[in-house]
C-alpha positions as CSV (number, residue, x, y, z in Angstrom):
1,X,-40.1,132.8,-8.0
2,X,-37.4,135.0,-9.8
3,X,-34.5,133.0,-7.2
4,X,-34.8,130.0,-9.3
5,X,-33.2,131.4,-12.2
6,X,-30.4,133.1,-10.3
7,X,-29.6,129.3,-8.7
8,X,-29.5,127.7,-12.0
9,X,-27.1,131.0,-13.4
10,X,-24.9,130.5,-10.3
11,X,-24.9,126.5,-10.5
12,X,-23.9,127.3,-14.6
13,X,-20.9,129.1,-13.2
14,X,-19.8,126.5,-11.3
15,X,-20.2,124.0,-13.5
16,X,-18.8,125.6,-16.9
17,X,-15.4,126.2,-15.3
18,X,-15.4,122.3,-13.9
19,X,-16.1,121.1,-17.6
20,X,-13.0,122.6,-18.7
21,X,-10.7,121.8,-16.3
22,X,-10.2,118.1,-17.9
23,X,-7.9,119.6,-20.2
24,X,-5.7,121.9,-17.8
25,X,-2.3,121.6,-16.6
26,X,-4.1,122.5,-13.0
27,X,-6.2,119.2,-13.4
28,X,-3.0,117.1,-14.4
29,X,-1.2,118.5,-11.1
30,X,-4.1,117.3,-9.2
31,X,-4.0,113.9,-11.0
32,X,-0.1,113.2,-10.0
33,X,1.0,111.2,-7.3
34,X,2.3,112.7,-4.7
35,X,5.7,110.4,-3.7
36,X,9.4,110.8,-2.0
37,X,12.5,110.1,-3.3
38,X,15.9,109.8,-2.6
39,X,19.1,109.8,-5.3
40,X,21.3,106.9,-5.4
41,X,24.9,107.4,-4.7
42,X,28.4,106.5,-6.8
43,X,30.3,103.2,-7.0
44,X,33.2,103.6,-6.1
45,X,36.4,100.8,-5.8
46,X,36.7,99.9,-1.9
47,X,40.0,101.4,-0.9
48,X,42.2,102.3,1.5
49,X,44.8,105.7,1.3
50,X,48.4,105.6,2.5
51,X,51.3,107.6,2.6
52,X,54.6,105.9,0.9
53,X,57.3,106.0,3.2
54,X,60.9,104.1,2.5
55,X,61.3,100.6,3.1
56,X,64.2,101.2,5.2
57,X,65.9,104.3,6.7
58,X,68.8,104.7,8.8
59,X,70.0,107.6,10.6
60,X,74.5,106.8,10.5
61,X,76.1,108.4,13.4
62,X,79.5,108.4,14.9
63,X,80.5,105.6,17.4
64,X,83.2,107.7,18.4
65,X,84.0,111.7,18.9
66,X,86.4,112.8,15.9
67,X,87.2,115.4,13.6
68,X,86.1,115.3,10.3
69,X,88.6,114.6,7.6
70,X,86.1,114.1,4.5
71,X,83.1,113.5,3.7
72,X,82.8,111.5,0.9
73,X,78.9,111.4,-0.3
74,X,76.4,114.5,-0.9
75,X,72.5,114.3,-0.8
76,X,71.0,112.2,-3.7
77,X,74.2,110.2,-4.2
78,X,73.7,106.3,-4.8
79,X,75.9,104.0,-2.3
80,X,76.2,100.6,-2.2
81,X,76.8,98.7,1.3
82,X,80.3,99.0,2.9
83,X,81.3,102.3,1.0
84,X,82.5,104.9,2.9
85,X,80.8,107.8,3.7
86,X,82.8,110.5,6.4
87,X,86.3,109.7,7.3
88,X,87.4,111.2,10.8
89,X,91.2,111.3,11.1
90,X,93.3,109.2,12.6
91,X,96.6,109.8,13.1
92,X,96.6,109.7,17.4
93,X,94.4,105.8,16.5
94,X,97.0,104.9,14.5
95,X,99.8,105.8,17.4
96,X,97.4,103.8,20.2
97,X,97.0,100.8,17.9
98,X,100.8,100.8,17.5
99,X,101.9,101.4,21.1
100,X,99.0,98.6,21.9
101,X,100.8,96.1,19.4
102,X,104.1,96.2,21.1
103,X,103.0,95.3,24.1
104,X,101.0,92.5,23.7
105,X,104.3,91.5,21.7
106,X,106.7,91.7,24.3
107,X,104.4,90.2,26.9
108,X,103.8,87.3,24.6
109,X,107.8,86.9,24.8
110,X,108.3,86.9,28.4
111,X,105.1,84.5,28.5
112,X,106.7,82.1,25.7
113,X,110.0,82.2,27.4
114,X,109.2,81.4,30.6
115,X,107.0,78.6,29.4
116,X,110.3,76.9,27.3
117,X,112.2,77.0,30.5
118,X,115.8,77.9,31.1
119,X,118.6,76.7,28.4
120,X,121.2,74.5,28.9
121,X,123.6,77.4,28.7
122,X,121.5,78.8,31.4
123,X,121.9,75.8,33.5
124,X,125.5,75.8,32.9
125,X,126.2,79.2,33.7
126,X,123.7,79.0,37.1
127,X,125.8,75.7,37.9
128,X,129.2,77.7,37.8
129,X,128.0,80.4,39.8
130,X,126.8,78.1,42.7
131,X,130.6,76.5,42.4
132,X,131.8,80.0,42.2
133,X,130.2,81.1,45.9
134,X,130.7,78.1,47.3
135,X,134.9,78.4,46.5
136,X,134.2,81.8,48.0
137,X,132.7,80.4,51.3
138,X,134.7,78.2,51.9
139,X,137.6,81.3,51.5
140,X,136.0,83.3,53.8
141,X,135.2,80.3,56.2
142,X,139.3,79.9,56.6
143,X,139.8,83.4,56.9
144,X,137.2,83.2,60.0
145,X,138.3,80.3,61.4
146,X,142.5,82.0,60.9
147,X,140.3,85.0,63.1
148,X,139.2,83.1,65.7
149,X,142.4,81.5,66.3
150,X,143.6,85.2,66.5
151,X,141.2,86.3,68.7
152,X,141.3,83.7,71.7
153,X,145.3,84.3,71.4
154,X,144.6,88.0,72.2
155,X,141.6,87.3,74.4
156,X,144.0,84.8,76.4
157,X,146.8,87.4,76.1
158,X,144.5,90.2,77.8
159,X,143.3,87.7,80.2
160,X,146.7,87.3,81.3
161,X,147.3,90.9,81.5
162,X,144.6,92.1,83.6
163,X,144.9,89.6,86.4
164,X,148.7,90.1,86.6
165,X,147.7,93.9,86.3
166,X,145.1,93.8,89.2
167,X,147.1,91.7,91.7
168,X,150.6,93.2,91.4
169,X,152.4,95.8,89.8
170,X,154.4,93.7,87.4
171,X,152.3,94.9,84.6
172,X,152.8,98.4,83.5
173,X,149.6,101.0,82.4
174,X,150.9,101.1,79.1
175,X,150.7,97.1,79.0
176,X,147.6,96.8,79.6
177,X,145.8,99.5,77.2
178,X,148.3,97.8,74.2
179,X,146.9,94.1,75.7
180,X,143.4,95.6,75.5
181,X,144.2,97.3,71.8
182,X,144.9,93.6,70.5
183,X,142.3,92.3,72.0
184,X,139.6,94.5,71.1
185,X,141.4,94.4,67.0
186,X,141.3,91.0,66.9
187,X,137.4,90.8,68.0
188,X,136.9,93.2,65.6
189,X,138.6,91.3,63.0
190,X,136.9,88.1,64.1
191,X,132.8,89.7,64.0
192,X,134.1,91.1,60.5
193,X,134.9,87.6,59.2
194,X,131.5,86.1,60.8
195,X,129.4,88.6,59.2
196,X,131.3,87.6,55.8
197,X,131.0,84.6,56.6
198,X,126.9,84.3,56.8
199,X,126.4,87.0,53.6
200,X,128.6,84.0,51.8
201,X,126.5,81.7,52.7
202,X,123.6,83.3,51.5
203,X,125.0,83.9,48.2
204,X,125.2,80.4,48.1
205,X,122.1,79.3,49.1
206,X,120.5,82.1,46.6
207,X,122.6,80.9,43.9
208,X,121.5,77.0,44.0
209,X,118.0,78.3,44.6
210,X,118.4,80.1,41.0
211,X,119.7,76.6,39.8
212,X,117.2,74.6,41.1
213,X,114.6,77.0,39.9
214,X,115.9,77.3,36.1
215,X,115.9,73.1,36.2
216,X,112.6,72.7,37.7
217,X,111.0,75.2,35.6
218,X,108.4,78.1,36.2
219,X,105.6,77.2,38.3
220,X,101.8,77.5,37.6
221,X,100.9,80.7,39.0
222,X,104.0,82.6,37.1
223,X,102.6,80.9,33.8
224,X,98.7,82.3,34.9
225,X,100.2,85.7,35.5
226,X,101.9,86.1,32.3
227,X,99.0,84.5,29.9
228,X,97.1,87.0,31.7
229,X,98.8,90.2,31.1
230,X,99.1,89.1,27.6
231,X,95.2,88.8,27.6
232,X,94.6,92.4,29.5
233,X,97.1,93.7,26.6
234,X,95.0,92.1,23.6
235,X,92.2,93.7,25.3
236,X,94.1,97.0,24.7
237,X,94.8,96.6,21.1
238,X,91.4,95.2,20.5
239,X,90.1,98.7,21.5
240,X,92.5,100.5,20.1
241,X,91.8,99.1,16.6
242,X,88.0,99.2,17.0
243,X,88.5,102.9,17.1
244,X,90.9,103.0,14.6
245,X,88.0,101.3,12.0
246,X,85.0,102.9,13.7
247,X,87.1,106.3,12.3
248,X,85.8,105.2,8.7
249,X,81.7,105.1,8.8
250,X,80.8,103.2,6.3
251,X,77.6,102.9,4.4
252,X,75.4,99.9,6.4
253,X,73.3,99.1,3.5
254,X,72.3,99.9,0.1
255,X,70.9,103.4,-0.6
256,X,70.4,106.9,-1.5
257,X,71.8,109.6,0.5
258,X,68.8,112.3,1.3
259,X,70.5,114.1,4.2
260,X,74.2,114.9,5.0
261,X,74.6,117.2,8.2
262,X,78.0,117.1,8.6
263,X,81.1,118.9,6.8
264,X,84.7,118.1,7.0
265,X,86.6,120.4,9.8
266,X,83.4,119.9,12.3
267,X,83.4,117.7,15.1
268,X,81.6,113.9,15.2
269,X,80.2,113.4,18.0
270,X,78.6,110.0,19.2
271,X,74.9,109.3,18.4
272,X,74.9,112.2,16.5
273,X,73.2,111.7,13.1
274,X,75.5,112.7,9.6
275,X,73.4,111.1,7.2
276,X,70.5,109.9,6.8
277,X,70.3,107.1,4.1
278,X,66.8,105.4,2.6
279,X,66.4,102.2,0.3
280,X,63.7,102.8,-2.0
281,X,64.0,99.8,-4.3
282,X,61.1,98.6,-2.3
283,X,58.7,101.1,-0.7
284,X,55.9,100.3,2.4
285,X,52.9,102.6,2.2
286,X,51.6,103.2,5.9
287,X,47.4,102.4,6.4
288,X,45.2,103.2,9.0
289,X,42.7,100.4,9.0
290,X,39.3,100.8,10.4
291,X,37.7,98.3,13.1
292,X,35.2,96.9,11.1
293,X,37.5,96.3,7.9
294,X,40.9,95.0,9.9
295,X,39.3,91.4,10.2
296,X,39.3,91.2,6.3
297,X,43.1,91.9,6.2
298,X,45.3,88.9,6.6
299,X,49.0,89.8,6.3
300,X,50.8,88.0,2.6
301,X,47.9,89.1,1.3
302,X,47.9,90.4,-2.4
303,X,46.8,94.0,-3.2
304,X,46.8,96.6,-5.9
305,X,48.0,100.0,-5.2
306,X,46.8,103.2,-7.3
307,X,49.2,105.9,-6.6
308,X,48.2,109.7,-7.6
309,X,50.9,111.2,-8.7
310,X,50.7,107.7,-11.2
311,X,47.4,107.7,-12.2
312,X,48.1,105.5,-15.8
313,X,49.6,103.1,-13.6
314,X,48.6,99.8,-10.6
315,X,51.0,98.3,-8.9
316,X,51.5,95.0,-7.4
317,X,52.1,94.9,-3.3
318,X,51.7,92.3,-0.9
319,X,50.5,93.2,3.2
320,X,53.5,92.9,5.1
321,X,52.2,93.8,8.6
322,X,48.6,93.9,10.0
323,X,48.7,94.9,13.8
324,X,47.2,93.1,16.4
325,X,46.6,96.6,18.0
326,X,44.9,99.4,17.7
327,X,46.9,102.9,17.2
328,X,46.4,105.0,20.3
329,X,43.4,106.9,21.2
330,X,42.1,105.6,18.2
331,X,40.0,102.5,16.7
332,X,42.2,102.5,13.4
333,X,45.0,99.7,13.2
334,X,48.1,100.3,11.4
335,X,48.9,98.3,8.1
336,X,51.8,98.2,5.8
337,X,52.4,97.0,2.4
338,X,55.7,96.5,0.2
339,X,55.7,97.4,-3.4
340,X,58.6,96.4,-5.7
341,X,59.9,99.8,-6.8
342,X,63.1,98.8,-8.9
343,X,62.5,101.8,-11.8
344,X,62.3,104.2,-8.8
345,X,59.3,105.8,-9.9
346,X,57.6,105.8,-6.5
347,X,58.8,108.4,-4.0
348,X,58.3,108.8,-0.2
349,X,55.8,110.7,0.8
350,X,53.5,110.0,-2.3
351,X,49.8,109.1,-1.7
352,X,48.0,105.8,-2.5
353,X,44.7,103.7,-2.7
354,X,45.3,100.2,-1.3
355,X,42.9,97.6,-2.7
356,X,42.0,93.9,-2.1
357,X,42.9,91.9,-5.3
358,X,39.6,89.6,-4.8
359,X,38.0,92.5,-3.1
360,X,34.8,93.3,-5.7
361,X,33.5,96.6,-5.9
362,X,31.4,98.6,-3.3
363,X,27.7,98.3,-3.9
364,X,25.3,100.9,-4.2
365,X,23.1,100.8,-1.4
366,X,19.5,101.4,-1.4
367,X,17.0,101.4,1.5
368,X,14.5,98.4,1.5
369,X,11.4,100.6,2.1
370,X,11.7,101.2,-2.3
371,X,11.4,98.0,-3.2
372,X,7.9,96.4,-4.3
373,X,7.6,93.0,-4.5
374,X,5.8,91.4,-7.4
375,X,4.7,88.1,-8.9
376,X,8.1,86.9,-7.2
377,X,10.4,89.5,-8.7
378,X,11.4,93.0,-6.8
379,X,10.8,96.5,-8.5
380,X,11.9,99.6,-7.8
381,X,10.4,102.7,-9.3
382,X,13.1,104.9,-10.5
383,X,11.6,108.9,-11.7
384,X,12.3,109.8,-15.1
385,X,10.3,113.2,-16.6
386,X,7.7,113.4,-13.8
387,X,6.9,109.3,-14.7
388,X,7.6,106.4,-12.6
389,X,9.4,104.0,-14.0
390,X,9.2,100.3,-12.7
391,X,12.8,98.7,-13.0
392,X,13.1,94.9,-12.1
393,X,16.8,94.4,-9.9
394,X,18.5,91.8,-7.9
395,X,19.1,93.2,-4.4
396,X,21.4,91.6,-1.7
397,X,20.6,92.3,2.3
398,X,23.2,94.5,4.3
399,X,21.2,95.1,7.6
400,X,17.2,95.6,8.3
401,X,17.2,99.1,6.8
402,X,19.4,98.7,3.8
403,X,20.0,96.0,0.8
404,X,22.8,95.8,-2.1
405,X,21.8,96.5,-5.2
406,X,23.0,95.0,-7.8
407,X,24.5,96.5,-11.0
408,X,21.8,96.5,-13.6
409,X,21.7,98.1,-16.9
410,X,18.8,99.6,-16.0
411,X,20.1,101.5,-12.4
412,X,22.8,104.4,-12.4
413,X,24.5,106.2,-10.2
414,X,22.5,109.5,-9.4
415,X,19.2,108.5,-10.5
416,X,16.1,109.3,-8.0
417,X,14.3,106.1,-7.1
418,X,10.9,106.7,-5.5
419,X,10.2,105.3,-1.9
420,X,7.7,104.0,0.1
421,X,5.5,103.7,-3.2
422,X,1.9,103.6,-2.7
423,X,-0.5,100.6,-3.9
424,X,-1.5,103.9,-6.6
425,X,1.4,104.1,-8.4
426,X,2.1,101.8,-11.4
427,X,5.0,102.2,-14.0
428,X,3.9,104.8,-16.4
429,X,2.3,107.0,-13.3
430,X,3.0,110.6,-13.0
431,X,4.4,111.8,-10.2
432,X,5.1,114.9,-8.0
433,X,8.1,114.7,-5.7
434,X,7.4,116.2,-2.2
């Protein structure tokens, strides 16, 4: 029977080693709790970044093609509305505005004359001429009837002459071509004072229709057509002077120059930009709101605005424009706020956090399979030297996965929390993260 003792030797191996393993850092592995974890994240303010941009901007051009006489502003100076910044010159506007003005002046004569009507010394003087031309009919009117009388003597006298001339030889050759000389002079003489006759007439007729004119007055349409080349020549000068002033651009609002690409000598040309002028006294920083955020935004809203190039200072800004649409090809919606920036110390381009003014902080988030439920309170077990730790907190649902937790003394940011804890493990347990 010599194999008993070799059994009980090899069962006294086993066993001594076992004894001692109470004690071991190999038995204490074996003892820990095997759990997972995850690390909570940061707090952080809920925000939204910009870009500062100028409250207004405005590219000045030329309204009209020009040289440049002087520019009067360089980049960074300060103007105030109406000053003037490039002068183009002038001298052929001047001449148009001037030619312009004397024509509406003396069409506004004529107009203003015609509508007083003729003076008495015009009537007077239209009167004597009518008495003049009659006198001188009735002149001419003897005279023709003196050549009429002349004419049927000779015309009888020829008469005579050719029958006596055709029926005998009583009547010489040389009497008849002197009986037809008469005649034919004093026809000639008579047509001449007929003809003088009718053109004296006419003078008379014209010059009682120049008197009856002058008493009646102008008539409608002469009036229409005067008052309306007075109007076509206001027209004139109205443009004339409009490009006379649109020679001096002005300033068109309060500002600071940051561009000037013009210099005097070149040539202005319309729509063209020389300057480009910005009004910072208030700024707009631009935001690109997500979806599921732009139904919190509600536009006269309050916000505070972190900018970092100012990072010991907030500021105070209001929404001034929530879209109603989306930006293109994307779910973002634009957003702007205005922030007072009277001491200037904003500039464009600057980046900033937009915040809510009633808008608390974020929430750190953990998932609901770490919370253990207990005697009507909720524990979490948070890891701290290889020990669970059971921490009571106050949680608030976000979805089915995922609750808010909220800020305990006992909870920080970074800290690994255990999850899906076993019925095993009990504050104070040792544990072994997987």
């Amino acid at each position: 029977m010599t194999w008993i003792p070799a059994i009980l030797s090899l069962c006294a191996v086993i066993v001594l080693p076992a004894c001692g393993a109470a004690d071991s850092p190999k038995a204490n592995a074996a003892q820990a709790i095997s759990v997972k974890s995850i690390k909570l994240g940061q707090i952080t303010e809920s925000g939204l970044s910009g870009k500062v941009i100028p409250d207004q901007e405005v590219k000045v051009v030329a309204k009209t093609t020009g040289k440049v006489l002087e520019v009067k502003v360089n980049e960074g100076s300060v103007v105030k509305k109406g000053d003037v910044l490039v002068q183009l010159e002038t001298d052929d506007l001047t001449q148009q505005v001037k030619q312009a003005e004397s024509g509406v002046i003396a069409a506004q004569a004529k107009l203003a004359d015609t509508q007083a009507g003729a003076r008495s010394q015009e009537i007077q003087g239209l009167e004597s001429a009518v008495q003049s031309a009659k006198a001188a009919n009735e002149q001419i009117k003897a005279a023709a009837d003196t050549a009429k009388s002349a004419f049927d003597l000779a015309q009888k006298n020829y008469n005579r002459l050719r029958n006596m001339y055709d029926s005998s030889n009583s009547v010489s050759k040389d009497d008849m071509d002197k009986g037809t000389f008469e005649f034919d002079k004093a026809k000639s003489a008579y047509d001449q004072a007929l003809a003088q006759m009718q053109s004296s007439s006419a003078q008379v007729t014209a010059a009682q229709s120049k008197l009856d004119l002058a008493r009646s007055g102008p008539t409608g349409n002469t009036v229409e057509a005067l008052q309306a080349e007075v109007n076509r020549l206001n027209a004139g000068l109205e443009l004339a002077t409009s490009a006379l002033n649109n020679a001096t651009i002005i300033a068109p609002m309060d500002g600071i120059i940051v561009k000037r690409s013009i210099q005097p000598g070149e040539m202005a040309q319309p729509g063209v930009t020389l300057i480009n002028l910005v009004k910072m006294d208030q700024v707009q920083i631009e935001l690109s709101v997500p979806d599921t955020l732009i139904g919190t935004l509600k536009s006269g809203a309050d916000v505070s605005v972190k900018i970092s190039n100012l990072p010991d200072k907030t500021f105070t800004g209001k929404l001034n424009f929530v879209s109603p649409v989306s930006n293109t090809n994307s779910s973002t919606f634009p957003v702007k706020v205005t922030v007072d920036n009277k001491d200037g110390l904003i500039l464009a381009g600057m980046m900033a956090e937009v915040r809510l003014k009633d808008t608390q902080q974020s929430k750190m988030e953990i998932p609901k399979a770490a919370l253990v439920k207990k005697d009507n309170k909720t524990y979490v077990y948070l890891i701290q030297d290889k020990t669970a730790k059971a921490v009571e907190v106050s949680v608030q649902d976000k979805n089915q996965d995922w609750v808010y937790l909220q800020q305990d003394a006992g909870i920080q940011a970074g800290q690994q929390i255990i999850i899906n804890p076993s019925e095993a493990l009990t504050d104070g347990s040792t544990v072994k993260v997987e």
